[in-house]
KOLKOL-851352 format. One record per residue (C-alpha): x, y, z. Coordinates in Angstrom, 1 decimal. Example, Ala and Ser with C-alpha at 12.3 -4.5 7.8 and 13.67 -1.06 7.14 Angstrom:
KOLKOL-851352
<node X="12.3" Y="-4.5" Z="7.8"/>
<node X="13.7" Y="-1.1" Z="7.1"/>
This chain:
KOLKOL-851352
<node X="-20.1" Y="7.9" Z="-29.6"/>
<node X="-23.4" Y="8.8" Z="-31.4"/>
<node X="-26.6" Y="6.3" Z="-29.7"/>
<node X="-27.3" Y="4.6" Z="-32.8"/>
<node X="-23.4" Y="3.6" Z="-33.7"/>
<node X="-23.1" Y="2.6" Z="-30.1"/>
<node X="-26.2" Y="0.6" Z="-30.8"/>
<node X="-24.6" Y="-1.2" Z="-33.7"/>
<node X="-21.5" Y="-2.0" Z="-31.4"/>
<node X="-23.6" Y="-3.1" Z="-28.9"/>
<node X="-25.2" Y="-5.4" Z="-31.0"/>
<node X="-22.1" Y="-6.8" Z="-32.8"/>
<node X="-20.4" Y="-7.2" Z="-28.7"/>
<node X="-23.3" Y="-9.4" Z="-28.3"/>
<node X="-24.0" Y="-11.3" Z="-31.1"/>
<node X="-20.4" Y="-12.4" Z="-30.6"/>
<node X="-20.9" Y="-13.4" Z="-27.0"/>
<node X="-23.9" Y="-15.4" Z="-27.7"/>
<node X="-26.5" Y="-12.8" Z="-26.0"/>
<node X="-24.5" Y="-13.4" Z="-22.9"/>
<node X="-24.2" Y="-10.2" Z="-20.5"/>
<node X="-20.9" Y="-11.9" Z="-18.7"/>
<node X="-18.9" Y="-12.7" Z="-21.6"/>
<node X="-20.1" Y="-9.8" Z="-22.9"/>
<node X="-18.8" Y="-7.3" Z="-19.8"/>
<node X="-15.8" Y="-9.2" Z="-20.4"/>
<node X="-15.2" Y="-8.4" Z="-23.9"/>
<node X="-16.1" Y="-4.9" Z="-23.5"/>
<node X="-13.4" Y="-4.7" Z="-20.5"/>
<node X="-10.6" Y="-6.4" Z="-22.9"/>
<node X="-11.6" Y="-3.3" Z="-25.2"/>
<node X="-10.7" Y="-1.3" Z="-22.2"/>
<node X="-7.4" Y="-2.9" Z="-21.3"/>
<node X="-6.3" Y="-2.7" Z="-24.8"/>
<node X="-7.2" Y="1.2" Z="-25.2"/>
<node X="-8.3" Y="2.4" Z="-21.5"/>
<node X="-8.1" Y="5.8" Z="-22.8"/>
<node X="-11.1" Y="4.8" Z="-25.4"/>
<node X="-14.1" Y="6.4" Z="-24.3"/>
<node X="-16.6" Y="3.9" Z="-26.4"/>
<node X="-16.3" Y="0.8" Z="-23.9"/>
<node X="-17.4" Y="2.8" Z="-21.3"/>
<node X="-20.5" Y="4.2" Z="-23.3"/>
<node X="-21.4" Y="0.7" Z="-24.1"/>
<node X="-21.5" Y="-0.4" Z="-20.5"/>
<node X="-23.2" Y="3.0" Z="-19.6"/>
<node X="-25.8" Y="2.0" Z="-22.4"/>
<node X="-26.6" Y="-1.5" Z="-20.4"/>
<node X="-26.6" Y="0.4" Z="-16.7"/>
<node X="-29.4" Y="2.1" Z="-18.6"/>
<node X="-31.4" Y="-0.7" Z="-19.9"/>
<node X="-30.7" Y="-3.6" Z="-18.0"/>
<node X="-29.8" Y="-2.7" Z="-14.8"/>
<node X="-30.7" Y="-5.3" Z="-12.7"/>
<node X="-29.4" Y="-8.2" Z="-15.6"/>
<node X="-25.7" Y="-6.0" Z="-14.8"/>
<node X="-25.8" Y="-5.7" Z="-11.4"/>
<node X="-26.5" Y="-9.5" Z="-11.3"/>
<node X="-23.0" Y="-9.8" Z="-13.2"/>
<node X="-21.6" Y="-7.4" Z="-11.3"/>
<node X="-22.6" Y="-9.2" Z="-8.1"/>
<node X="-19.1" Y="-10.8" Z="-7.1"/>
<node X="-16.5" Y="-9.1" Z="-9.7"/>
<node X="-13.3" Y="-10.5" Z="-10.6"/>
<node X="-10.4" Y="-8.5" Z="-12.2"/>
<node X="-12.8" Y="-8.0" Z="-15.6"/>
<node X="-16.2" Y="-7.3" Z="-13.8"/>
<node X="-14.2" Y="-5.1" Z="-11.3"/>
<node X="-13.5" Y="-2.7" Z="-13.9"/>
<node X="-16.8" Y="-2.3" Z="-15.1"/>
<node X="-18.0" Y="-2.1" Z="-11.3"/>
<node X="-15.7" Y="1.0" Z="-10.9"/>
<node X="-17.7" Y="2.7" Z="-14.0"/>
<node X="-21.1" Y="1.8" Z="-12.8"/>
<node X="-20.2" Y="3.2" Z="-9.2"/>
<node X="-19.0" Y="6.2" Z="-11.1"/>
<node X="-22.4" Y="6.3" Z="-12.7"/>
<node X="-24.5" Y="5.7" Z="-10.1"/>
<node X="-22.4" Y="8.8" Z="-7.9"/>
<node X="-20.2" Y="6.6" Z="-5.3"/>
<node X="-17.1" Y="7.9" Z="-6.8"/>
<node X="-15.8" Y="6.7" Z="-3.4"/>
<node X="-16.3" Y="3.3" Z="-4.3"/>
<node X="-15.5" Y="3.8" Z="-7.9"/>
<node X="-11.9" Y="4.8" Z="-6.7"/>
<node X="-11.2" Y="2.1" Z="-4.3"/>
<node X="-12.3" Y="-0.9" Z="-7.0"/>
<node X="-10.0" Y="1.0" Z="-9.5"/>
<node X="-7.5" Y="0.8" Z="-6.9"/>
<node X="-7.6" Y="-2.7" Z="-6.6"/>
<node X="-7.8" Y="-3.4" Z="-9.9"/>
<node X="-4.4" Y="-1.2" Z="-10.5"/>
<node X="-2.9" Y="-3.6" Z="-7.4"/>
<node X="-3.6" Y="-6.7" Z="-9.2"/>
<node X="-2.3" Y="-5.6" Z="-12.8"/>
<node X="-0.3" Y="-2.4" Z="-13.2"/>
<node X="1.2" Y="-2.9" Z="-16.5"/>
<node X="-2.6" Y="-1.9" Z="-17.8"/>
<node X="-3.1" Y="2.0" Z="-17.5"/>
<node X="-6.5" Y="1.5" Z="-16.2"/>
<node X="-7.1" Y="5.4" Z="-14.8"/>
<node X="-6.9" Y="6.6" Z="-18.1"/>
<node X="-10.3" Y="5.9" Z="-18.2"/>
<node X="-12.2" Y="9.1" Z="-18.8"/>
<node X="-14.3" Y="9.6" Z="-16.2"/>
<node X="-11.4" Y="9.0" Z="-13.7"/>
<node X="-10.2" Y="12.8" Z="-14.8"/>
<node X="-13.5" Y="13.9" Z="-15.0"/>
<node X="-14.3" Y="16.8" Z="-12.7"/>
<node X="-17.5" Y="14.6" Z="-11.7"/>
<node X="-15.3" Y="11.9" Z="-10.0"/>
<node X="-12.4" Y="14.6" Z="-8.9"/>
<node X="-14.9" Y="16.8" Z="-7.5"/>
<node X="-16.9" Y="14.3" Z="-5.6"/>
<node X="-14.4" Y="11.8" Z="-4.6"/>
<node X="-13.3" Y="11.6" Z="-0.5"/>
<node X="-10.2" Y="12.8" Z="0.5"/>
<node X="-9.7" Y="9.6" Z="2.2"/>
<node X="-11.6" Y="7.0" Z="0.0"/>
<node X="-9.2" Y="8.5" Z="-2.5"/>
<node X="-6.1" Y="7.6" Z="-0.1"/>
<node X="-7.0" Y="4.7" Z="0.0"/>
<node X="-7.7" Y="3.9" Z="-3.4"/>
<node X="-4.5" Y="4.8" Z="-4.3"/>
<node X="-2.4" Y="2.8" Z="-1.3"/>
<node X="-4.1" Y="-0.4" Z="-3.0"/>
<node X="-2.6" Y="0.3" Z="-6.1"/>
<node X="1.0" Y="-0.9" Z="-4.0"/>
<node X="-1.2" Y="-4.0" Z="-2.6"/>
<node X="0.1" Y="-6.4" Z="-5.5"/>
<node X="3.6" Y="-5.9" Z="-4.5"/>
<node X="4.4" Y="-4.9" Z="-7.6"/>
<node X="7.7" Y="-2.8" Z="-8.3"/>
<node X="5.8" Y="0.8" Z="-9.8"/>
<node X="9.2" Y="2.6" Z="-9.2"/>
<node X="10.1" Y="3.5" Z="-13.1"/>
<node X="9.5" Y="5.6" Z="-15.8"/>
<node X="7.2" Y="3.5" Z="-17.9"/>
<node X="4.9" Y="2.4" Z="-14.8"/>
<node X="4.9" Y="6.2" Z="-13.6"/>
<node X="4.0" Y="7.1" Z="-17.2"/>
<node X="1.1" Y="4.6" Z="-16.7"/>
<node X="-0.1" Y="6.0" Z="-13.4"/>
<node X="0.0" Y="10.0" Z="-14.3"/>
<node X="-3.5" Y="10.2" Z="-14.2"/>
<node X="-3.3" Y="8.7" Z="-10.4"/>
<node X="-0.5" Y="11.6" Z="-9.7"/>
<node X="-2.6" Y="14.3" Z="-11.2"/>
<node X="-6.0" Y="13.5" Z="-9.2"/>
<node X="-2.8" Y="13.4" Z="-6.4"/>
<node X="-2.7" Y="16.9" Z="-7.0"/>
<node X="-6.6" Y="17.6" Z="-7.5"/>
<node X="-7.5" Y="16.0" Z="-4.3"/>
<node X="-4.6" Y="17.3" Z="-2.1"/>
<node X="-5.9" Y="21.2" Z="-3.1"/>
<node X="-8.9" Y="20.9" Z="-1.0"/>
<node X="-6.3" Y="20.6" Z="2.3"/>
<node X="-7.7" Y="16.8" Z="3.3"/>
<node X="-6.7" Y="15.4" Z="6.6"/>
<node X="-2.9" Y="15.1" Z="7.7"/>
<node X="-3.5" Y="11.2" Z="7.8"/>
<node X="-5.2" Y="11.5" Z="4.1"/>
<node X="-1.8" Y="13.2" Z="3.0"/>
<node X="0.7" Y="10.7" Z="4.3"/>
<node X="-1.2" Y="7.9" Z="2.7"/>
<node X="-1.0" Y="9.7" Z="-0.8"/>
<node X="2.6" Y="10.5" Z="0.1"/>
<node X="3.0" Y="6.1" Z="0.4"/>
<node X="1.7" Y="6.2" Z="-2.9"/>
<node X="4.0" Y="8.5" Z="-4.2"/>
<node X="6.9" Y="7.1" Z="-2.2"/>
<node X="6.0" Y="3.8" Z="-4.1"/>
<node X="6.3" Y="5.2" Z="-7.4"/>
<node X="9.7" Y="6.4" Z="-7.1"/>
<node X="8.5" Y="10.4" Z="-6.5"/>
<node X="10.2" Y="10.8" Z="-3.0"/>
<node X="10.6" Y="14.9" Z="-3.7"/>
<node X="6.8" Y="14.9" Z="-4.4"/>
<node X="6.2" Y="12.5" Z="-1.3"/>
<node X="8.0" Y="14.7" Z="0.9"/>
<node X="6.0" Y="17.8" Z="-0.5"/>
<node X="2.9" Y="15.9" Z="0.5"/>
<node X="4.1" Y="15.2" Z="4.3"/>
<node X="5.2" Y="19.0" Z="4.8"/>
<node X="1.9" Y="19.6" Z="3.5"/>
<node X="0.3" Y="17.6" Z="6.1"/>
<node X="2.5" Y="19.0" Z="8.9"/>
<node X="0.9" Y="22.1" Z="8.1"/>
<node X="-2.4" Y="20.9" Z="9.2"/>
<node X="-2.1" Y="18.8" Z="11.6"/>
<node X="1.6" Y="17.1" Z="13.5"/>
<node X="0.9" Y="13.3" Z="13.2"/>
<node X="2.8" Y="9.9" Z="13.8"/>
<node X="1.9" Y="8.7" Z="10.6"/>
<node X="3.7" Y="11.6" Z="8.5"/>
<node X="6.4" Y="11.3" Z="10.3"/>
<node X="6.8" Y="7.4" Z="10.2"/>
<node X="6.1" Y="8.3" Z="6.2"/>
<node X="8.8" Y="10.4" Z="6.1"/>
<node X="11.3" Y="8.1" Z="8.0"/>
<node X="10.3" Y="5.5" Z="5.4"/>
<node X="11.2" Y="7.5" Z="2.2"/>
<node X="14.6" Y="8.8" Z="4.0"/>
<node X="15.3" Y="5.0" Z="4.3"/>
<node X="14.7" Y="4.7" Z="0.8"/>
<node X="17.0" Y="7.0" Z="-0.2"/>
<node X="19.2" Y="5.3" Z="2.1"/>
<node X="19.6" Y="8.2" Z="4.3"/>
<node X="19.2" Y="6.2" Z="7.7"/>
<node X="20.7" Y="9.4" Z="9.6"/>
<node X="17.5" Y="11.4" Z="8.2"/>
<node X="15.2" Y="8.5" Z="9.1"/>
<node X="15.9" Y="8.2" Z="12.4"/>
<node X="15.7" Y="11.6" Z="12.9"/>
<node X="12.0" Y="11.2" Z="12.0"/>
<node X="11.3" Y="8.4" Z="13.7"/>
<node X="12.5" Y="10.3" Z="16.8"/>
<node X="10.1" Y="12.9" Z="16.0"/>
<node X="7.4" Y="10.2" Z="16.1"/>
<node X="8.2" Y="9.0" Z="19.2"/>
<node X="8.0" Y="12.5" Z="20.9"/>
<node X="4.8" Y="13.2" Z="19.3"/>
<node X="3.3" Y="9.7" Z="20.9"/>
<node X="5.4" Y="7.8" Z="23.4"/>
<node X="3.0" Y="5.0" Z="24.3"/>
<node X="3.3" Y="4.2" Z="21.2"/>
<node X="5.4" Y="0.8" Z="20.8"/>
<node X="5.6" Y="-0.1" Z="17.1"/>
<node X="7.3" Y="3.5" Z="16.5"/>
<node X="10.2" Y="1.8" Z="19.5"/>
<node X="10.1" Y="-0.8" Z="17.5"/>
<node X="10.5" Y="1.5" Z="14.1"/>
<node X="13.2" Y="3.1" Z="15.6"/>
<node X="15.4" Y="0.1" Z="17.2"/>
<node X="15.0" Y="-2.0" Z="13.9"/>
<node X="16.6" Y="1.7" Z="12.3"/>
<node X="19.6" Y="1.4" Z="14.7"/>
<node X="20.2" Y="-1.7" Z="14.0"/>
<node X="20.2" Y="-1.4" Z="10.2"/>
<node X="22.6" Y="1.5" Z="11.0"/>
<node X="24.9" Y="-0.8" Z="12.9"/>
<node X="24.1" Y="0.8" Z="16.7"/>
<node X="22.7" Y="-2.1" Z="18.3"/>
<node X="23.2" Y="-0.3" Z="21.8"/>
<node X="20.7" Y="2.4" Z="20.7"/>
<node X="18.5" Y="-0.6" Z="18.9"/>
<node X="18.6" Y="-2.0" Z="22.1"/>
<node X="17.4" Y="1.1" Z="23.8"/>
<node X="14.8" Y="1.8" Z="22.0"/>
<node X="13.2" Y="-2.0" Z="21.9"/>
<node X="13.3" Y="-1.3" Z="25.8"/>
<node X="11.9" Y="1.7" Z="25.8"/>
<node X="8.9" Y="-0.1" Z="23.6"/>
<node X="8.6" Y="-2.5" Z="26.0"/>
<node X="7.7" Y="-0.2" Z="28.8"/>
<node X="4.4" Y="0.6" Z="27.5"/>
<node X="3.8" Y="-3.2" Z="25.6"/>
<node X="5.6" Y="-5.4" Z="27.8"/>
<node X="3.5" Y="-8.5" Z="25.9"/>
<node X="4.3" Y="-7.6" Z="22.6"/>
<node X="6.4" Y="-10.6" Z="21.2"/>
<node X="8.0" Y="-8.5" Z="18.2"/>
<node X="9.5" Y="-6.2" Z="20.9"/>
<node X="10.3" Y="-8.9" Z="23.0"/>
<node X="12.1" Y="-11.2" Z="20.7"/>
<node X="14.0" Y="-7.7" Z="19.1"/>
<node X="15.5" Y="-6.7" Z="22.5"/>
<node X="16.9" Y="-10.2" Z="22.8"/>
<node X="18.2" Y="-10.1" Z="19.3"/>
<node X="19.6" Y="-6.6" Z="19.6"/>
<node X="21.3" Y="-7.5" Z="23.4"/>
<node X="22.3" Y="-10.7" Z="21.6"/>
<node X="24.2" Y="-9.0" Z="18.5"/>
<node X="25.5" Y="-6.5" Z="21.2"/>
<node X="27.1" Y="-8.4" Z="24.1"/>
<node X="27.4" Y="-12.3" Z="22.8"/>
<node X="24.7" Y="-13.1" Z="25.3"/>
<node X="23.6" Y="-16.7" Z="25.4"/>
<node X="21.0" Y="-15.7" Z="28.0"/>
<node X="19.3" Y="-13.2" Z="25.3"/>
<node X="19.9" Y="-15.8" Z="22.8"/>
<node X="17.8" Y="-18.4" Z="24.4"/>
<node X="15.0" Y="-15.7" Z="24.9"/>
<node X="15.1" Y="-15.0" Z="21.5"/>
<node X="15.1" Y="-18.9" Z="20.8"/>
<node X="11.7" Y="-18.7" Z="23.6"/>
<node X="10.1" Y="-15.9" Z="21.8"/>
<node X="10.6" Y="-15.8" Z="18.2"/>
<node X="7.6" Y="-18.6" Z="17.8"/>
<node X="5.4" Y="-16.3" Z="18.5"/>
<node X="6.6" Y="-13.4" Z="15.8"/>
<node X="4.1" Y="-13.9" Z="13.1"/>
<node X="6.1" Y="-12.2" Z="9.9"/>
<node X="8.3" Y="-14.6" Z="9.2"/>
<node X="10.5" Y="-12.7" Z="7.3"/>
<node X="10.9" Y="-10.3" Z="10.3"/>
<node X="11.7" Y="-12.9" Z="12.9"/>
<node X="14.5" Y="-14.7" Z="10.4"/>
<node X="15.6" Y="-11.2" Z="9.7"/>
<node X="16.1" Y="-10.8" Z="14.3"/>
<node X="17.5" Y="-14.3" Z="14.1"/>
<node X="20.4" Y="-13.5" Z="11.9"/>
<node X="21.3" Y="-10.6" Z="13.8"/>
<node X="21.8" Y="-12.3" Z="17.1"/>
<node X="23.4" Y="-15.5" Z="15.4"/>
<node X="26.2" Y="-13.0" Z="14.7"/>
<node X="27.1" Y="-11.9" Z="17.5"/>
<node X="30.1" Y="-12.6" Z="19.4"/>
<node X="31.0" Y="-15.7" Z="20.9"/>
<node X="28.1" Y="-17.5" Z="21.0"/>
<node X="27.9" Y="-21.2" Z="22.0"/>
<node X="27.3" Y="-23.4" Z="18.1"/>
<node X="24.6" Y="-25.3" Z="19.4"/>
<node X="22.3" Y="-22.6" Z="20.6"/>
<node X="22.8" Y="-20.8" Z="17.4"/>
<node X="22.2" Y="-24.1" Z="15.2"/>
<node X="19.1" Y="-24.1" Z="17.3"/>
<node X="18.6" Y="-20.6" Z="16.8"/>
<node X="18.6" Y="-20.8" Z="12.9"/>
<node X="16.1" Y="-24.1" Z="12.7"/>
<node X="13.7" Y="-21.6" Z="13.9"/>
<node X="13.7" Y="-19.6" Z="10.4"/>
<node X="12.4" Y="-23.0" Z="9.2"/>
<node X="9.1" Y="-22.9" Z="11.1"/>
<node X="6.4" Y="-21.4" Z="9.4"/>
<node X="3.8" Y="-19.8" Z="11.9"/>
């Protein structure tokens, strides 16, 4: 966009906002939502880093979904493409449906060449932060430019732990094949938990529980101490109906993290759902206060309620406990 058009813009943005910088970073942002491959939005707020920097920055101070956008930008223009990748992150988390990385400098070889490894992971595990579902074709169409800087960013061979976090990403979107490219990749540089607890996740989402808990395994012999992967594992087992095993491997948690109260309240569910135990039962009943996810402690309650032959009252009891909210 030629200086003096962009001028003429300018001017028109804010004569229409009244003179006001903050309405009139938010106007320039619905320009970019409504065409984020548009590069003249993005000049306009360039033109304004230029000449009133410190009237920006003032607006920029606290940003909301609007200002954050901009932010990104500016911290692309002032060289913190770290920072630039993590607000655009966010920003992606909170509102998907927008294809916000087809911004122009987010392909540009200035942000691709500068941005960290794992500034860029994380940038793009907070695009799953809002929960939302990214796993089909229009949404992945959205997010290309996220898979190709994927690609541009995983070429310099980044850290093991860097790769798995991408590989999430991926996972997320529905591009298990691509996922699992990106933890064989980081296999070859370094053996880690965390690519193989990746790994485990997207064989579980493919439903192939067998494969998972093959990984999962592998994690545990790469870092025994290590409860949460017990804990991984004996949740597995038990989704694959093997509560013995589920039971063994919450025990074999516990030996390093006796305290923990999630492994604690799963070996009582686990030896519940096994044996009919009202003993394990009324641990569970003991312990399962102190599980704060909620959705994982009703999720142990209902698998001990049905096991055998358990007296009504205890499990009545049992089940008022998915009521409480920690």
């Amino acid at each position: 966009m030629k200086r003096a058009a962009r001028g003429m813009v300018m001017a028109q943005v804010m004569a229409h906002c009244g003179g006001d910088l903050a309405e009139a970073v938010r106007y320039v942002v619905g320009a970019v939502a409504a065409e984020p491959a548009n590069p003249e939005p993005y000049a306009i707020v360039a033109q304004w880093w230029r000449d009133r920097p410190a009237e920006l920055a003032e607006v920029l101070r606290d940003p909301a979904l609007r200002e954050a956008v901009a932010q990104s930008y500016v911290s692309f223009l002032e060289g913190d493409a770290d920072a630039a990748a993590m607000m655009l992150g966010s920003v992606t988390g909170v509102q998907p449906d927008i294809a916000w990385a087809a911004a122009p400098w987010f392909s540009d070889e200035r942000f691709l060449g500068a941005v960290s490894a794992d500034a860029f992971a994380e940038a793009a595990l907070r695009t799953l932060d809002g929960g939302h579902d990214l796993d089909s074709a229009p949404m992945r169409q959205r997010l290309r430019p996220w898979f190709d800087a994927v690609d541009a960013v995983r070429a310099r061979r980044p850290s093991a732990d860097a790769l798995a976090k991408m590989a999430i990403f991926l996972r997320g979107c529905g591009l298990t094949d691509e996922s699992f490219a990106l933890c064989d990749q980081a296999d070859s540089v370094e053996r880690s938990v965390m690519t193989e607890v990746v790994r485990a996740g997207t064989w579980r989402k493919l439903g192939d529980l067998e494969q998972a808990a093959v990984a999962f395994e592998r994690a545990v012999e790469l870092d025994p101490p290590n409860w949460s992967v017990h804990l991984d594992l004996a949740d597995l087992h038990a989704a694959r109906g093997d509560f013995a095993a589920a039971v063994r491997s919450a025990e074999q948690g516990l030996t390093h993290e006796p305290s923990e109260p999630a492994l604690r309240a799963a070996a009582a569910a686990y030896r519940t759902r096994l044996t009919g135990s009202p003993d394990d039962l009324r641990a569970l009943v003991e312990v399962a206060p102190l599980v704060r996810n909620e959705p994982y402690r009703r999720m142990l309650i209902d698998q001990a309620c049905a096991g055998p032959g358990l007296p009504a009252g205890l499990v009545a009891e049992a089940r008022r406990l998915k009521l409480q909210v920690t």
